[in-house]
C-alpha positions in Angstrom: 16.5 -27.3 13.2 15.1 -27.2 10.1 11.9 -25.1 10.7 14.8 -22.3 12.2 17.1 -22.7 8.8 12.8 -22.3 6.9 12.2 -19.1 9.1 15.5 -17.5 8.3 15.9 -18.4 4.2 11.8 -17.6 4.1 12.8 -13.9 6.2 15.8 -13.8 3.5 13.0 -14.4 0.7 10.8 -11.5 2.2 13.5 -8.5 2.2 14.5 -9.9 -1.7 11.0 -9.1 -2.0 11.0 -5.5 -0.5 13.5 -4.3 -3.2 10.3 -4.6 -5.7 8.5 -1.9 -3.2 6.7 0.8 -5.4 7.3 -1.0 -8.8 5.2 -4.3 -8.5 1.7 -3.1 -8.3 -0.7 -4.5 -9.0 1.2 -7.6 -8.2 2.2 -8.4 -5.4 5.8 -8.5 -3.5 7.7 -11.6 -4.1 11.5 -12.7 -3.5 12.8 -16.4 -4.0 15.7 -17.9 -2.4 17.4 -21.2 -3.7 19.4 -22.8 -0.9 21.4 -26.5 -1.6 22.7 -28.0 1.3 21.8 -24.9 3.8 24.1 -22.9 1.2 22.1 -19.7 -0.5 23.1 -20.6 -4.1 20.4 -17.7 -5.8 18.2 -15.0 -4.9 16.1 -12.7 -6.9 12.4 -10.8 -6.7 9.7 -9.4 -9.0 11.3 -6.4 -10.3 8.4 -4.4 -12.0 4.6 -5.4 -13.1 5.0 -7.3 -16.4 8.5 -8.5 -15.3 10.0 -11.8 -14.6 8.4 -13.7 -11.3 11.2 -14.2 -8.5 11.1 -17.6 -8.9 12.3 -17.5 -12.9 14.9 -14.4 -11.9 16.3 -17.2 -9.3 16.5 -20.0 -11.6 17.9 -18.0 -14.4 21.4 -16.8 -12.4 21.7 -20.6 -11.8 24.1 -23.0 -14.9 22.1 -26.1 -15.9 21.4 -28.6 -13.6 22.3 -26.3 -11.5 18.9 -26.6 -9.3 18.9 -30.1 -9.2 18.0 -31.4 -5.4 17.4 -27.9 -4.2 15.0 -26.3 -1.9 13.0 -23.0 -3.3 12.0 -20.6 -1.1 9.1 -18.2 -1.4 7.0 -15.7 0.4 3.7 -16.5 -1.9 2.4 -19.3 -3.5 4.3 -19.9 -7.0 1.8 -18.6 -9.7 -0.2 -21.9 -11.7 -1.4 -19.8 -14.7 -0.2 -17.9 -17.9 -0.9 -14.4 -17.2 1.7 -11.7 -18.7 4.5 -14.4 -18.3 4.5 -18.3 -18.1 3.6 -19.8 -15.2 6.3 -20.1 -12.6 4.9 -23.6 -11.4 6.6 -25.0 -14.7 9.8 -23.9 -14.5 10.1 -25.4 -10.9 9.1 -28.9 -11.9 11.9 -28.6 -15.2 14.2 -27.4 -12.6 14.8 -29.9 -10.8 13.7 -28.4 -7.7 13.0 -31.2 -4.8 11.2 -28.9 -2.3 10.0 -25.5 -2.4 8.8 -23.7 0.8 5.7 -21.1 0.8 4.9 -18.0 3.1 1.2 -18.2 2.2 -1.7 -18.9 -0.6 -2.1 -16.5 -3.2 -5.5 -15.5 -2.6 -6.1 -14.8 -6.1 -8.9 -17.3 -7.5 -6.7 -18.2 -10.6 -4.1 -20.0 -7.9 -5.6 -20.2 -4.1 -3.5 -23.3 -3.8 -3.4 -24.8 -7.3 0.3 -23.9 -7.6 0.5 -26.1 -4.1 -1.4 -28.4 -5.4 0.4 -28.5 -8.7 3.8 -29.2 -7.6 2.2 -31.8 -4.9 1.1 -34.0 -7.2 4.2 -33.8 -8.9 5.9 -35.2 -6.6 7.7 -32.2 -4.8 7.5 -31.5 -1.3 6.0 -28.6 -0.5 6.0 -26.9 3.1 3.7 -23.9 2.9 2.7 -21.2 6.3 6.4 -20.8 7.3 6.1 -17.1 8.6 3.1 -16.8 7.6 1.6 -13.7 9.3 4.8 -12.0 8.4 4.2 -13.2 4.3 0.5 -11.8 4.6 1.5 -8.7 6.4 4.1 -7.8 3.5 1.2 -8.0 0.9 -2.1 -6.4 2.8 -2.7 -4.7 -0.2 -2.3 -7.4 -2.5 -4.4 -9.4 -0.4 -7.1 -6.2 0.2 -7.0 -5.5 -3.5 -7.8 -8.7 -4.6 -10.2 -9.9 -1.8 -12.4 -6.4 -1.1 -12.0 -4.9 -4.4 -10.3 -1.6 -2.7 -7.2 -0.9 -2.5 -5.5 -0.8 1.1 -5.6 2.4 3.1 -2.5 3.6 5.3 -4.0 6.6 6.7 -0.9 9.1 8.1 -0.5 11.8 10.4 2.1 14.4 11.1 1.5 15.9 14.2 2.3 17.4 18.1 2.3 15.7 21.0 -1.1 17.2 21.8 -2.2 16.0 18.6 -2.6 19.4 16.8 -1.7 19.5 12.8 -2.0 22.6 12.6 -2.6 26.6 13.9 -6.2 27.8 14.1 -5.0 29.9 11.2 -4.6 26.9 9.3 -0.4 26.9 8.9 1.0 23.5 9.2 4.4 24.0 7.4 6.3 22.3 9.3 5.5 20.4 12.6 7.9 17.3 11.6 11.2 17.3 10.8 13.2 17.4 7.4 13.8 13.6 8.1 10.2 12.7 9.2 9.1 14.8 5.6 11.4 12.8 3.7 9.9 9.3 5.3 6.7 10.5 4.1 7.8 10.7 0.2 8.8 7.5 0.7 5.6 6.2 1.3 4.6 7.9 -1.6 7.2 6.8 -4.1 6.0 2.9 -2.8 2.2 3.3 -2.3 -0.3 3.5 -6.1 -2.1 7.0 -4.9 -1.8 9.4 -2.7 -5.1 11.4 -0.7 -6.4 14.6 0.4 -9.3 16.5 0.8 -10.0 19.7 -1.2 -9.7 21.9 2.0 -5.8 20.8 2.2 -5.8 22.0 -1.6 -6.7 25.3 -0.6 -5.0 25.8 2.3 -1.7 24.1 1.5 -1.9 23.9 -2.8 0.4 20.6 -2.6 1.6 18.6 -5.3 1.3 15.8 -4.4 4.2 14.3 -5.7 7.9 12.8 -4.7 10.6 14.6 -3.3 13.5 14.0 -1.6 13.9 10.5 -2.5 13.5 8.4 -5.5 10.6 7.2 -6.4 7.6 7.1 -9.2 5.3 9.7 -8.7 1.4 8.5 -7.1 -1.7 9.2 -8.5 -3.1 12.4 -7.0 -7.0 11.8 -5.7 -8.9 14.7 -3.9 -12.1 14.4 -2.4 -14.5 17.3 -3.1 -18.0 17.3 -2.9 -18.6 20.8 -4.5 -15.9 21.0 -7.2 -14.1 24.0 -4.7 -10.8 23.3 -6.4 -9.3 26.1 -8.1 -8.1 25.6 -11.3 -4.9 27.2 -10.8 -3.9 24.5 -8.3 -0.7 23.0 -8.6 -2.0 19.3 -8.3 -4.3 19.9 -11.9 -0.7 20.9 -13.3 1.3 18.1 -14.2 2.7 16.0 -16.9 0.8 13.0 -16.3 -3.0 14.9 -15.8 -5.0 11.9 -16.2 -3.1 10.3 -12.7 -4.9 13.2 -10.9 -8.6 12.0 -9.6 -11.2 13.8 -8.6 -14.3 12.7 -6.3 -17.1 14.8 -6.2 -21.2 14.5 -5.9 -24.3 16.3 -7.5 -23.7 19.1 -5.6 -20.6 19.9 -8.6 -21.0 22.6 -11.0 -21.5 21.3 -14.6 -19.3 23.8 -15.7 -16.9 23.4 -13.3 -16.7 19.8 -13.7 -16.1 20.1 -17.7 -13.7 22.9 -17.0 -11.3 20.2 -15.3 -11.9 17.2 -17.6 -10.9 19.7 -20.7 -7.0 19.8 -18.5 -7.0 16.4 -18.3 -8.3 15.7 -14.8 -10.4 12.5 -14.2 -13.5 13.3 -12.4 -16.0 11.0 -10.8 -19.3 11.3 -9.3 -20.3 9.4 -6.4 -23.4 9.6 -4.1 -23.6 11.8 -1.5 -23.1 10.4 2.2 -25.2 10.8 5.0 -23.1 14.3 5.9 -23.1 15.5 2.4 -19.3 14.2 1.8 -18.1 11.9 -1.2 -19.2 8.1 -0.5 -15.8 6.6 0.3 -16.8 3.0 -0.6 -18.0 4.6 -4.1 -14.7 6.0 -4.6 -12.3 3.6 -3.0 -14.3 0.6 -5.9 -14.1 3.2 -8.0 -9.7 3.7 -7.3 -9.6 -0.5 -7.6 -10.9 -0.3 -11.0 -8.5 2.2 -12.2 -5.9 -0.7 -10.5 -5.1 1.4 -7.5 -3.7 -1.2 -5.4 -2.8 0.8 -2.2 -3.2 4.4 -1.3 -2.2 6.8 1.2 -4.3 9.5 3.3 -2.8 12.3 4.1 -5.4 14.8 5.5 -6.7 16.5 7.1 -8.6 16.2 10.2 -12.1 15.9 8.3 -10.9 13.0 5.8 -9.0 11.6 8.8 -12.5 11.6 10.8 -14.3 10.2 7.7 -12.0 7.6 7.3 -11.8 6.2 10.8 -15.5 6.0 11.0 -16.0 4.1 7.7 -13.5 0.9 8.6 -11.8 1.7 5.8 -8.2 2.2 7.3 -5.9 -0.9 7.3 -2.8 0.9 8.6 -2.2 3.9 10.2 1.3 6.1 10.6 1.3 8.5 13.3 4.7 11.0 13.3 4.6 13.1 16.4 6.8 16.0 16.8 8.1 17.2 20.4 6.3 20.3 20.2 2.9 21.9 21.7 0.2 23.8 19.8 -2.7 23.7 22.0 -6.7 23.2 22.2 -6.8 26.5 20.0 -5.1 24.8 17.0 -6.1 22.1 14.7 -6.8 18.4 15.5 -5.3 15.7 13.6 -8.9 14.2 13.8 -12.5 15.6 13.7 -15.5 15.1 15.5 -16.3 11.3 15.9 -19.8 11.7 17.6 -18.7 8.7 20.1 -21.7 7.1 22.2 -19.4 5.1 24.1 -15.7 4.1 24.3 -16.9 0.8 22.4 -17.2 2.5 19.4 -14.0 3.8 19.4 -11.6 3.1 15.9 -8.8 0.6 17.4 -5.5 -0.4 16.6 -2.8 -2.2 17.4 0.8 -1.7 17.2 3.2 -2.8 14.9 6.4 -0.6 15.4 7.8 2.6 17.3 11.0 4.0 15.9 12.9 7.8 15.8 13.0 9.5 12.2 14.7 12.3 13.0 14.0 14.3 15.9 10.6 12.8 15.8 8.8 9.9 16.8 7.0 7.4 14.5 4.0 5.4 15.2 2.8 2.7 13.1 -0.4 1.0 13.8 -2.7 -2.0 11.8 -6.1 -1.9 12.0 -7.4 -5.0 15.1 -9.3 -7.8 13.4 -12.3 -8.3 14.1 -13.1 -10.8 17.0 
C-alpha cells in the first residue's frame, strides 16, 4: 500500500515540477510534495534559475511546526551544497521532516547521493528510486548536460505521410496544421536553443522565435560551413543579437565573418567534418559552455541526416500530416549511406497522440545494449 500512496504523491511531485518547464535551465525540473497522514498539506517547484528550490517553496506555505512528522516528496535528490541558494538538505532536517522520498540521484558531482547520504545519517528515512525511470526521463537534459557536457537534442519533424517536408521547389509552408505549428513553439518556448541549417535560412528566412503561445524566446544557432547567410536575414535581426549563434569552418569568409560579429551575432569556428559540414560534437561542447542545456533541431533533411548519423539525437518528434507529396519532393531525411539494416538510427516509442488534424510521434533514442 504504501509503495502505491509513493508512486502517486512522487507522480504528483513530477507535474509540480513541469510548471517550471522553460524557466529552470540550467537546473533542472523539481516539484516537492509534503503529505501528513496520506493528506497533501503543501506543494511547490523550482520556479526560475536562481529561484527558491521546491523543497524551500514547500516548506515556506507551511505555519511552524507545521512539518513536523511529515513525509517530503521529491523527484531529485535534495541539493547538499550552497550554490545560488542554501542548501535544501538543511532546511529538511530544521523542519522536522521524518521521511523524504526521492525519484533519483542528482548526477551532479557536488551531490550524487550526499544529500541521501546527508539526511541518512541524520536520522531521517529516506526511500529513494520511486519512479525512477519516469524522474530521469523528466530531466534527460539535466542529466545529458551535466554528464556529456552537451546539451540534449530533440530532433523534430513536420512532415507527410510519405515523409516528404517539402516540394522539389523547396515550399514547405504549411504541411502541419495551425495546432501541430503551435505545438512546435511550445517546444521552443521550453527548450534553451533552437536549430537549423543555413539552407532553411535561405529558403524559409525564419525567425526563429515564439509564437502562438507564451513562452521565452530560444537562442537561434545555424549551422553554416561557408558563412552563406545573408545579412538581411531576419534571424541576425533581433533584440537579443548575441542569443543568435553561428557555426561555421575555415571555409568562412573573413569578411563575412566580421561583418556578422559587428550586428552582434556570435560566430564560432569548428573543424570541418569528414563531408565538409560543421563538427557537431565541436559545436554542441561549444552550446554547453554558453549553458545551452537542451536544444531543438528543426531542419532540414541534411542536418536531420547529419544528426542521426552522429548519435547525437536523444529524442525525436515526428508530426505527420495526412497528405501526399511524392518521391519528386523533399525528404525529411538525407542520404544515410546504409551498409546494412544494422546500422540503422533506432528508436523507441514513447507516445502517439492527435494535435490537430495531425498525428504526433514521439520517439527516445534505444540505449545501448
Amino acid at each position: 500500500m504504501a509503495g502505491s500512496r509513493d508512486d502517486d504523491f512522487m507522480r504528483m511531485a513530477m507535474r509540480e515540477a513541469l510548471r517550471g518547464r522553460g524557466r529552470t535551465s540550467p537546473n533542472p525540473l523539481v516539484g516537492a510534495v509534503i503529505t501528513k497522514r496520506g493528506r497533501v498539506i503543501a506543494r511547490g517547484h523550482h520556479p526560475f534559475f536562481g529561484g527558491p528550490h521546491s523543497e524551500i517553496v514547500a516548506l515556506s506555505k507551511l505555519p511552524e511546526r507545521r512539518a513536523q512528522g511529515a513525509t517530503l516528496y521529491v523527484n531529485l535528490e535534495p541539493c547538499c551544497y550552497h550554490g545560488k541558494t542554501p542548501p535544501c538538505t538543511k532546511a529538511i532536517l530544521t523542519s522536522g521532516i521524518r521521511r523524504v522520498v526521492v525519484g533519483c540521484e542528482d548526477p551532479n558531482p557536488m551531490v550524487a547521493g550526499k544529500g541521501i547520504a546527508e539526511l541518512r545519517a541524520s536520522g531521517i528515512e529516506v526511500t529513494a528510486g520511486v519512479l525512477e525511470q519516469e524522474a530521469r526521463r523528466l530531466n534527460a537534459p539535466y542529466f545529458t548536460f551535466v554528464t556529456q557536457k552537451r546539451p540534449w537534442v530533440l530532433l523534430k519533424m513536420a512532415q507527410t505521410m510519405d515523409g516528404r517536408v517539402a516540394l522539389a521547389s523547396g515550399q514547405s509552408r504549411w504541411i502541419t496544421g495551425e495546432a501541430a505549428r503551435r505545438e512546435a513553439h511550445r517546444l521552443r518556448s521550453w527548450l534553451d536553443a533552437v536549430l537549423v541549417g543555413v539552407q532553411t535560412i535561405l529558403q524559409d528566412d525564419p525567425e526563429l522565435t515564439v509564437r502562438f503561445v507564451r513562452g521565452r524566446n530560444p537562442w537561434r544557432v545555424v549551422l553554416d560551413s561557408s558563412l552563406r547567410i545573408p545579412l538581411k536575414a531576419r534571424v541576425l535581426h533581433h533584440p537579443e543579437p548575441a542569443k543568435t549563434v553561428i557555426f561555421t569552418t575555415n571555409k568562412a569568409p573573413a569578411k563575412k565573418r566580421s561583418s556578422l560579429e559587428k550586428i552582434g551575432t556570435r560566430v564560432f569556428e569548428t573543424p570541418t567534418s569528414s563531408e565538409g559540414f560543421v563538427d557537431l560534437h565541436a559545436a554542441l561542447g561549444k552550446m554547453a559552455e554558453l549553458g545551452m542545456m537542451s536544444l531543438l533541431v528543426e531542419g532540414g533533411g541534411t542536418v536531420h541526416r547529419s544528426f542521426l548519423l552522429s548519435g547525437f539525437v536523444d529524442q525525436l518528434t515526428i508530426a505527420v500530416a495526412p497528405k501526399f507529396i511524392g518521391s519528386d519532393g523533399r525528404g525529411s531525411v538525407g542520404p544515410l549511406g546504409l551498409q546494412s539494416l544494422a546500422e540503422m538510427p533506432e528508436f523507441r516509442w514513447l507516445r502517439r497522440r492527435m494535435v490537430g488534424g495531425d498525428l504526433w510521434l514521439e520517439l527516445e533514442k534505444c540505449s545501448p545494449a
